[in-house]
NUTIBA-403915 format. One record per residue: x, y, z of N, C-alpha, C in turn; residue number from 1; residue in one letter. Coordinates in nm, 2 decimals. Example, Ala and Ser with C-alpha at 12.3 -4.5 7.8 and 13.67 -1.06 7.14 Angstrom:
<recs>
(rec (1.32 -0.57 0.78) (1.23 -0.45 0.78) (1.32 -0.33 0.78) 1 "a")
(rec (1.28 -0.22 0.71) (1.37 -0.11 0.71) (1.29 0.00 0.79) 2 "s")
</recs>
This chain:
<recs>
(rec (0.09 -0.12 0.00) (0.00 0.00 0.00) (0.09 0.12 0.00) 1 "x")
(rec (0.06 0.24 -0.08) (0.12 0.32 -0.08) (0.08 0.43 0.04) 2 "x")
(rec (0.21 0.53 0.07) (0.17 0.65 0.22) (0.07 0.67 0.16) 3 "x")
(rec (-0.02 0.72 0.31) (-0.15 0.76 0.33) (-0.11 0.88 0.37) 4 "x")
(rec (-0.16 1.01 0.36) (-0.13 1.16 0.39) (-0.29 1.20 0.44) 5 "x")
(rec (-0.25 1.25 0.57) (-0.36 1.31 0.65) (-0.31 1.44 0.61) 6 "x")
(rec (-0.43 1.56 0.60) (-0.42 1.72 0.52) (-0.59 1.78 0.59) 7 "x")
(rec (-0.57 1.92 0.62) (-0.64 2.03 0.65) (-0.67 1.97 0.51) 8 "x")
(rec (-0.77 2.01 0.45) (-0.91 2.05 0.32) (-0.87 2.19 0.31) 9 "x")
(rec (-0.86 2.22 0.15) (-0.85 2.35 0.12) (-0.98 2.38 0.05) 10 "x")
(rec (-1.02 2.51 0.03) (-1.17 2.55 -0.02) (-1.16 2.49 -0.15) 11 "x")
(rec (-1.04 2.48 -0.23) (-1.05 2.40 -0.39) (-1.09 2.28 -0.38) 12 "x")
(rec (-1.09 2.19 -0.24) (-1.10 2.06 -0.21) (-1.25 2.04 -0.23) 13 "x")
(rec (-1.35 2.15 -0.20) (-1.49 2.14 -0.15) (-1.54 2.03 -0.25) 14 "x")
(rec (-1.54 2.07 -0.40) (-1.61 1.99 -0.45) (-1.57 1.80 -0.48) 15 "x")
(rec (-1.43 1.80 -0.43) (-1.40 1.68 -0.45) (-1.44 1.59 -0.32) 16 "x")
(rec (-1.47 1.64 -0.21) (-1.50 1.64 -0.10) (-1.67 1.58 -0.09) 17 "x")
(rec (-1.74 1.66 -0.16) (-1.86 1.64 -0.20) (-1.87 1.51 -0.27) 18 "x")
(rec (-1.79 1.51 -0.38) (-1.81 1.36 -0.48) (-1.72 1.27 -0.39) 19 "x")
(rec (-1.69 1.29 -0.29) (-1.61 1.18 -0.19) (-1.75 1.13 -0.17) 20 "x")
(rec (-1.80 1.20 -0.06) (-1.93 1.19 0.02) (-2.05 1.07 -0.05) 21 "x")
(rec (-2.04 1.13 -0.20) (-2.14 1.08 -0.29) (-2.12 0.92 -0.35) 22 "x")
(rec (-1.97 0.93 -0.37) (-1.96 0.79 -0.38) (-1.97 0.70 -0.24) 23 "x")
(rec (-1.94 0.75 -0.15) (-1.93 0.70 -0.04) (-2.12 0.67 0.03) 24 "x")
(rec (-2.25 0.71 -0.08) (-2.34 0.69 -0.03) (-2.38 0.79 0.10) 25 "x")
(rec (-2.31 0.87 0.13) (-2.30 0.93 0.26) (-2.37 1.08 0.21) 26 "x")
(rec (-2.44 1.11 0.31) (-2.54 1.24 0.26) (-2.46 1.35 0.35) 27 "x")
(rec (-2.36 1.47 0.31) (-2.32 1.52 0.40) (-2.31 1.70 0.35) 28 "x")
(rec (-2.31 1.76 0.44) (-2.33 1.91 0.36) (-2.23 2.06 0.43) 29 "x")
(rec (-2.18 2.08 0.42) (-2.12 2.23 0.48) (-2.27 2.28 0.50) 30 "x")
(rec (-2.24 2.32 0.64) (-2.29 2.38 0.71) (-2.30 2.50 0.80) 31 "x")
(rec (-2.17 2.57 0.76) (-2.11 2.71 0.88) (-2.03 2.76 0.82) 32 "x")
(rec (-1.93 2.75 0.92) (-1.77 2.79 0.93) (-1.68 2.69 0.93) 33 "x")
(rec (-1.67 2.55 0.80) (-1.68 2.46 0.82) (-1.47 2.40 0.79) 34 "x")
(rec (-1.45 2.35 0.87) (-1.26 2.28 0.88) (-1.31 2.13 0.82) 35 "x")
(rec (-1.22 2.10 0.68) (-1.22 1.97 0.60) (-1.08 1.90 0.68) 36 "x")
(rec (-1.09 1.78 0.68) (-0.96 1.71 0.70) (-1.00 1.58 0.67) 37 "x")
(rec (-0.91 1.55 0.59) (-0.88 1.48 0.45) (-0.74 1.36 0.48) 38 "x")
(rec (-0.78 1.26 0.47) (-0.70 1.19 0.39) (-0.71 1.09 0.29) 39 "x")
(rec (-0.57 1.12 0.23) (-0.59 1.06 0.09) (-0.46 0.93 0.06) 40 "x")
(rec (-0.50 0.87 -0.04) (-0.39 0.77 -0.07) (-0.37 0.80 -0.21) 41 "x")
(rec (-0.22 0.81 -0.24) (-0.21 0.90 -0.37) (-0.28 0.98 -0.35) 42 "x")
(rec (-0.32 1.05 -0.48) (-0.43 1.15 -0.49) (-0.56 1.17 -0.48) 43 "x")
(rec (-0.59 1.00 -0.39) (-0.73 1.00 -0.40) (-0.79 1.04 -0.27) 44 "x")
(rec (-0.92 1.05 -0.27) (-0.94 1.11 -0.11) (-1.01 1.01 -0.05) 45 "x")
(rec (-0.97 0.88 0.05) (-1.04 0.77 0.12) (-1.07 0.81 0.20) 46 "x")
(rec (-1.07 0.91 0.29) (-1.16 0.96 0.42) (-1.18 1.08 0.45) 47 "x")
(rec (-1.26 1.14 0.47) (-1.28 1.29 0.53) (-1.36 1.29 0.69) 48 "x")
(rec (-1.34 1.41 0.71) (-1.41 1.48 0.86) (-1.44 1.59 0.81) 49 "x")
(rec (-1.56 1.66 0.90) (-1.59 1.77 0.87) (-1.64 1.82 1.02) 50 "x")
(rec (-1.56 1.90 1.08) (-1.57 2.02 1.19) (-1.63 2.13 1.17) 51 "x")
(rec (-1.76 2.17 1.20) (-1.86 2.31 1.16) (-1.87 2.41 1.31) 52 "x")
(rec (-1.84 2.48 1.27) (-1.94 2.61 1.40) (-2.01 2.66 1.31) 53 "x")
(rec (-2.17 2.66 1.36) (-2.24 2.75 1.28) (-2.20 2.88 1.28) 54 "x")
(rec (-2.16 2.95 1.36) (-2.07 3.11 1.36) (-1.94 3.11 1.43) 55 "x")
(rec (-1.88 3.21 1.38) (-1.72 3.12 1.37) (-1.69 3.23 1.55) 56 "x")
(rec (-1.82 3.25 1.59) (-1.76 3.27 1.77) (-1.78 3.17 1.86) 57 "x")
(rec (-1.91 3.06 1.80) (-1.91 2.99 1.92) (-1.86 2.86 1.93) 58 "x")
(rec (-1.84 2.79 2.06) (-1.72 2.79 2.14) (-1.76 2.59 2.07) 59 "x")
(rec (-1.84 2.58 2.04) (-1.89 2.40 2.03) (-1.95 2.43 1.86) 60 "x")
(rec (-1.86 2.27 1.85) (-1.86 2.28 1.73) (-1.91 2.12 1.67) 61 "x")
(rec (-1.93 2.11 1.57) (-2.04 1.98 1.56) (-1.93 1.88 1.45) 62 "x")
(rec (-1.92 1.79 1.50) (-1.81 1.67 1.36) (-1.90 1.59 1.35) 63 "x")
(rec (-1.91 1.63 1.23) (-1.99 1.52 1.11) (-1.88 1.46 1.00) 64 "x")
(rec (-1.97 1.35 0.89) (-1.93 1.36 0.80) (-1.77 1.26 0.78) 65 "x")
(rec (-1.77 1.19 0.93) (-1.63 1.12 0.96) (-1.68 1.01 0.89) 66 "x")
(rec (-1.61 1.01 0.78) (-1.66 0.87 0.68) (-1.45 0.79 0.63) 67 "x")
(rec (-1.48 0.70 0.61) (-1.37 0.63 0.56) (-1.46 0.56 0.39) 68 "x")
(rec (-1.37 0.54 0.32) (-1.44 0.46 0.22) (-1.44 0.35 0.22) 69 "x")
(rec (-1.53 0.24 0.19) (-1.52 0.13 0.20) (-1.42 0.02 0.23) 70 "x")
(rec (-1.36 0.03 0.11) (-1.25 -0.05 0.10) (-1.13 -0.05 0.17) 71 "x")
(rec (-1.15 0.08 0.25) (-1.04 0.09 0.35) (-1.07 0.11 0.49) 72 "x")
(rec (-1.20 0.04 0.51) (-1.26 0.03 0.71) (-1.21 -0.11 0.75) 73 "x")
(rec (-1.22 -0.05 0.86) (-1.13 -0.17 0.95) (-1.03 -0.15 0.96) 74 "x")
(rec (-0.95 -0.09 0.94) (-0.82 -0.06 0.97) (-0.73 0.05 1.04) 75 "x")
(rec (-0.80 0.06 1.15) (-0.79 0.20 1.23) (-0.78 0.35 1.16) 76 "x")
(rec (-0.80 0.37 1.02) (-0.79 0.50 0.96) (-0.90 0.62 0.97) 77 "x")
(rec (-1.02 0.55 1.03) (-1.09 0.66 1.13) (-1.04 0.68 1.23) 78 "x")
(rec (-0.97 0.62 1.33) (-0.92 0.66 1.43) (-0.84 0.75 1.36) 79 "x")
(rec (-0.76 0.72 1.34) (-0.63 0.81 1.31) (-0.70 0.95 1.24) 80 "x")
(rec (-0.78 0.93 1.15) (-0.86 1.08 1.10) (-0.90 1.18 1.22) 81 "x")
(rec (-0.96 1.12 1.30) (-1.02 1.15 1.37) (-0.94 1.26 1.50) 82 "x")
(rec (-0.88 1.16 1.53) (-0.75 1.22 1.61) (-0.70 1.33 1.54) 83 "x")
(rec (-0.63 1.32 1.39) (-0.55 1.43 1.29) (-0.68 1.53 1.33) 84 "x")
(rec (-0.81 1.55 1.25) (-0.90 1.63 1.31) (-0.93 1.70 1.40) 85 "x")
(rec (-0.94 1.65 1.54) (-0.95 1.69 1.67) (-0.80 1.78 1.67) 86 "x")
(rec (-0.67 1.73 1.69) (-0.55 1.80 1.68) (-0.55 1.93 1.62) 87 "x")
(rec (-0.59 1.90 1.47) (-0.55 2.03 1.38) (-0.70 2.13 1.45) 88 "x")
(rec (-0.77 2.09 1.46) (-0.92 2.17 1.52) (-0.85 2.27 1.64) 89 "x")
(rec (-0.80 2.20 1.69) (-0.75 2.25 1.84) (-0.66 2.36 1.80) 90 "x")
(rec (-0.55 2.32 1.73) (-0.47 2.42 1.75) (-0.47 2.55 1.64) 91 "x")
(rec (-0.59 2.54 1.53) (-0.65 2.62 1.51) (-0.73 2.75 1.56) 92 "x")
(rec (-0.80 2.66 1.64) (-0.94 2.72 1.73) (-0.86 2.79 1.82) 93 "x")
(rec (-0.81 2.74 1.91) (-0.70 2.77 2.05) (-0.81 2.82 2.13) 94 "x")
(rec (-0.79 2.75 2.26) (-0.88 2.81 2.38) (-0.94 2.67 2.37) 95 "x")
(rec (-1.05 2.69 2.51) (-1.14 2.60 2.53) (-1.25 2.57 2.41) 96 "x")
(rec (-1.30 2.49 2.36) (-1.35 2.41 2.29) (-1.43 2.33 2.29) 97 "x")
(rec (-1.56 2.31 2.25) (-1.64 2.12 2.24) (-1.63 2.12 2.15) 98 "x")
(rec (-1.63 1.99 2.13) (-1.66 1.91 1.96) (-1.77 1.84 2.01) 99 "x")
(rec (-1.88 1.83 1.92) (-1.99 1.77 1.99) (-2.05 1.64 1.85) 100 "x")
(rec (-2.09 1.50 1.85) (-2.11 1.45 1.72) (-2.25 1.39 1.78) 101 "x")
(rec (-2.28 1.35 1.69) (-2.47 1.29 1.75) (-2.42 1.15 1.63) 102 "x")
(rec (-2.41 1.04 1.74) (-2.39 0.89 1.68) (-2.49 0.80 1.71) 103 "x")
(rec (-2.48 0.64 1.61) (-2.56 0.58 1.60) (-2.52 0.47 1.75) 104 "x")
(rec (-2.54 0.42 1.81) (-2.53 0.35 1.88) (-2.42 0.25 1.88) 105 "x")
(rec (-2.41 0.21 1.74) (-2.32 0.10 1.72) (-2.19 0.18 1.69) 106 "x")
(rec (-2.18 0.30 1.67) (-2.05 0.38 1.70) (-1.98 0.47 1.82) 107 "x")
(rec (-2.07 0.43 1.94) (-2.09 0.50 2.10) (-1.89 0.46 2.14) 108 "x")
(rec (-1.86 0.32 2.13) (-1.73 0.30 2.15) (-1.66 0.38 2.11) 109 "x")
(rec (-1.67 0.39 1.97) (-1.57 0.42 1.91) (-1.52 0.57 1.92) 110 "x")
(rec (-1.68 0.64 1.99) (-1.62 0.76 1.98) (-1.57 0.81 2.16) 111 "x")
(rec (-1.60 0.67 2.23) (-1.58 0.68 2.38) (-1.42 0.67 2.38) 112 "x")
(rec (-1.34 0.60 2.30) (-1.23 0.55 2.28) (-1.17 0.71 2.23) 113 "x")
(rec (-1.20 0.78 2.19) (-1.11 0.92 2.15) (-1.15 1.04 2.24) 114 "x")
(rec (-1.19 0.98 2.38) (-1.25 1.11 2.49) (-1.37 1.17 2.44) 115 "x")
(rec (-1.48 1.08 2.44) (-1.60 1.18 2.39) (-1.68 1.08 2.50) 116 "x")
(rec (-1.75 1.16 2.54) (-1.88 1.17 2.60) (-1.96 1.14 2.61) 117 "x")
(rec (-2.08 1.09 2.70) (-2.21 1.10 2.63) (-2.31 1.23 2.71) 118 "x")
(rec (-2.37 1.28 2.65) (-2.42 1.41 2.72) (-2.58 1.41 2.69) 119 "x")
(rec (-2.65 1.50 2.70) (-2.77 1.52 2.62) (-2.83 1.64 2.58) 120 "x")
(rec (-2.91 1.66 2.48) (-2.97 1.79 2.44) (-2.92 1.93 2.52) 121 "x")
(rec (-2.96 1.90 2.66) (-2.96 2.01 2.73) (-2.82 2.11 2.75) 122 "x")
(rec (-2.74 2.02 2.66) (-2.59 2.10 2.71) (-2.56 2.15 2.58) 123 "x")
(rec (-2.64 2.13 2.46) (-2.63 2.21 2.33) (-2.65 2.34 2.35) 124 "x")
(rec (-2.56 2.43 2.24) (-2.61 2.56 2.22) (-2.71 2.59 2.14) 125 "x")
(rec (-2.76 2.71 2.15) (-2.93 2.72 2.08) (-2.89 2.68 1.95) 126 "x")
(rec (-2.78 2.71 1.85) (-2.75 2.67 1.75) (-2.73 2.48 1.68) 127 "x")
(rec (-2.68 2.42 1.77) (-2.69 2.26 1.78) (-2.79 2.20 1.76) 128 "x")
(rec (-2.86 2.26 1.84) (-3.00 2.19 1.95) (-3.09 2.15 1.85) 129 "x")
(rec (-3.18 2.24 1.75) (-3.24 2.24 1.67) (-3.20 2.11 1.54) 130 "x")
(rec (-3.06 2.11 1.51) (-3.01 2.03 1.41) (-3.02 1.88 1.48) 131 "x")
(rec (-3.01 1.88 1.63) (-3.01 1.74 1.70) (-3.15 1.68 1.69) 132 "x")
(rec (-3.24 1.79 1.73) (-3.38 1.77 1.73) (-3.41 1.71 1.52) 133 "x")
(rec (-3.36 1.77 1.42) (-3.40 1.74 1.31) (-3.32 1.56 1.29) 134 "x")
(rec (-3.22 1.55 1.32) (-3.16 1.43 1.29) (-3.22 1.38 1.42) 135 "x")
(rec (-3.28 1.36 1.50) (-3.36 1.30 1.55) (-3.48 1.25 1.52) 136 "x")
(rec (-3.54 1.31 1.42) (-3.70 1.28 1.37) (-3.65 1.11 1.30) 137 "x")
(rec (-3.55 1.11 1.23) (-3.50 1.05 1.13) (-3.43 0.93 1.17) 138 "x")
(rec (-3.38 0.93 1.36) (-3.30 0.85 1.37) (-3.31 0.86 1.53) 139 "x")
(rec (-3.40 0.82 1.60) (-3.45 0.82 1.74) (-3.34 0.78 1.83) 140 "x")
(rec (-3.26 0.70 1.79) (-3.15 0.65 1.87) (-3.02 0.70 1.91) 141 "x")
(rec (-3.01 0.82 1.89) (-2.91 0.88 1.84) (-2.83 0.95 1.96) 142 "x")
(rec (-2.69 0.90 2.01) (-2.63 0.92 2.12) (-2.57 1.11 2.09) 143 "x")
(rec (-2.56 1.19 2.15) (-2.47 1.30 2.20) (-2.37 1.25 2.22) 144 "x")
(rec (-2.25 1.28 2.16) (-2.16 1.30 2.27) (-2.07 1.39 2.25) 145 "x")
(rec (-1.96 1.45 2.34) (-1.90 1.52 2.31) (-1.77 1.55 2.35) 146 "x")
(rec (-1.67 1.59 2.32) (-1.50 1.63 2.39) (-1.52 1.77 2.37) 147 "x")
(rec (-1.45 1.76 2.49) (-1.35 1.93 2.58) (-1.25 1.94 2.52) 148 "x")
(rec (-1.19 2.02 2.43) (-1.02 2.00 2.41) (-1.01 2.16 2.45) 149 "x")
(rec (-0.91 2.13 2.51) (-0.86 2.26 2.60) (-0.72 2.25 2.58) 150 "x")
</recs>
């Protein structure tokens, strides 16, 4: 297998990012003030993350969109995204921070295993809260959780 390179997303990325998403079946959208992180093998892009504040003051921020492509799960390369993600997020943002993700149940470990949380509605910002409530209509099971990175 050839190096894998984890990378910040540059705004020229957006649309390749999108047709990542698309082949990947995965329904995902910018939504804010939004940080891409990308990695690719060669020049192709096998996994993305996507870190949003709906306005680029407040302090919690929503990761969606942590997809790996098929043919390359199972193999710890969401972790490792995930982590590159959280990292570059931090030392961008600087200061206190949430990352907050709304998961399916059968991904509660995985995101317990990178310091996340489980929390509920009530600790969202008025901006979150509403998007939690919509992907709730759609998917009743759906854990909060969230990391502090400070």
């Amino acid at each position: 297998m050839t190096a894998l390179n984890f990378s910040p997303a540059t705004k020229s990325e957006k649309s390749a990012i999108k047709r990542f998403y698309k082949e990947q079946c995965y329904s995902a959208r910018f939504i804010g003030h939004d940080f891409g992180y990308l990695l690719h093998q060669d020049q192709t892009i096998i996994g993305s993350a996507l870190i949003s504040t709906i306005t680029a003051a407040s302090s919690q921020a929503l990761l969606h969109g942590l997809v790996i492509a098929n043919n390359y799960q199972q193999r710890g390369l969401g972790s490792q995204l995930l982590d590159f993600a959280l990292g570059q997020y931090q030392q961008l943002r600087q200061g206190p921070q949430t990352v907050i993700a709304f998961c399916q149940p059968e991904l509660l470990s995985f995101y317990q295993k990178h310091n996340f949380f489980v929390t509920d509605s009530n600790k969202l910002n008025h901006l979150l809260a509403p998007r939690y409530s919509s992907y709730q209509k759609k998917q009743s099971d759906l854990f909060i959780v969230c990391n502090s990175l400070t």
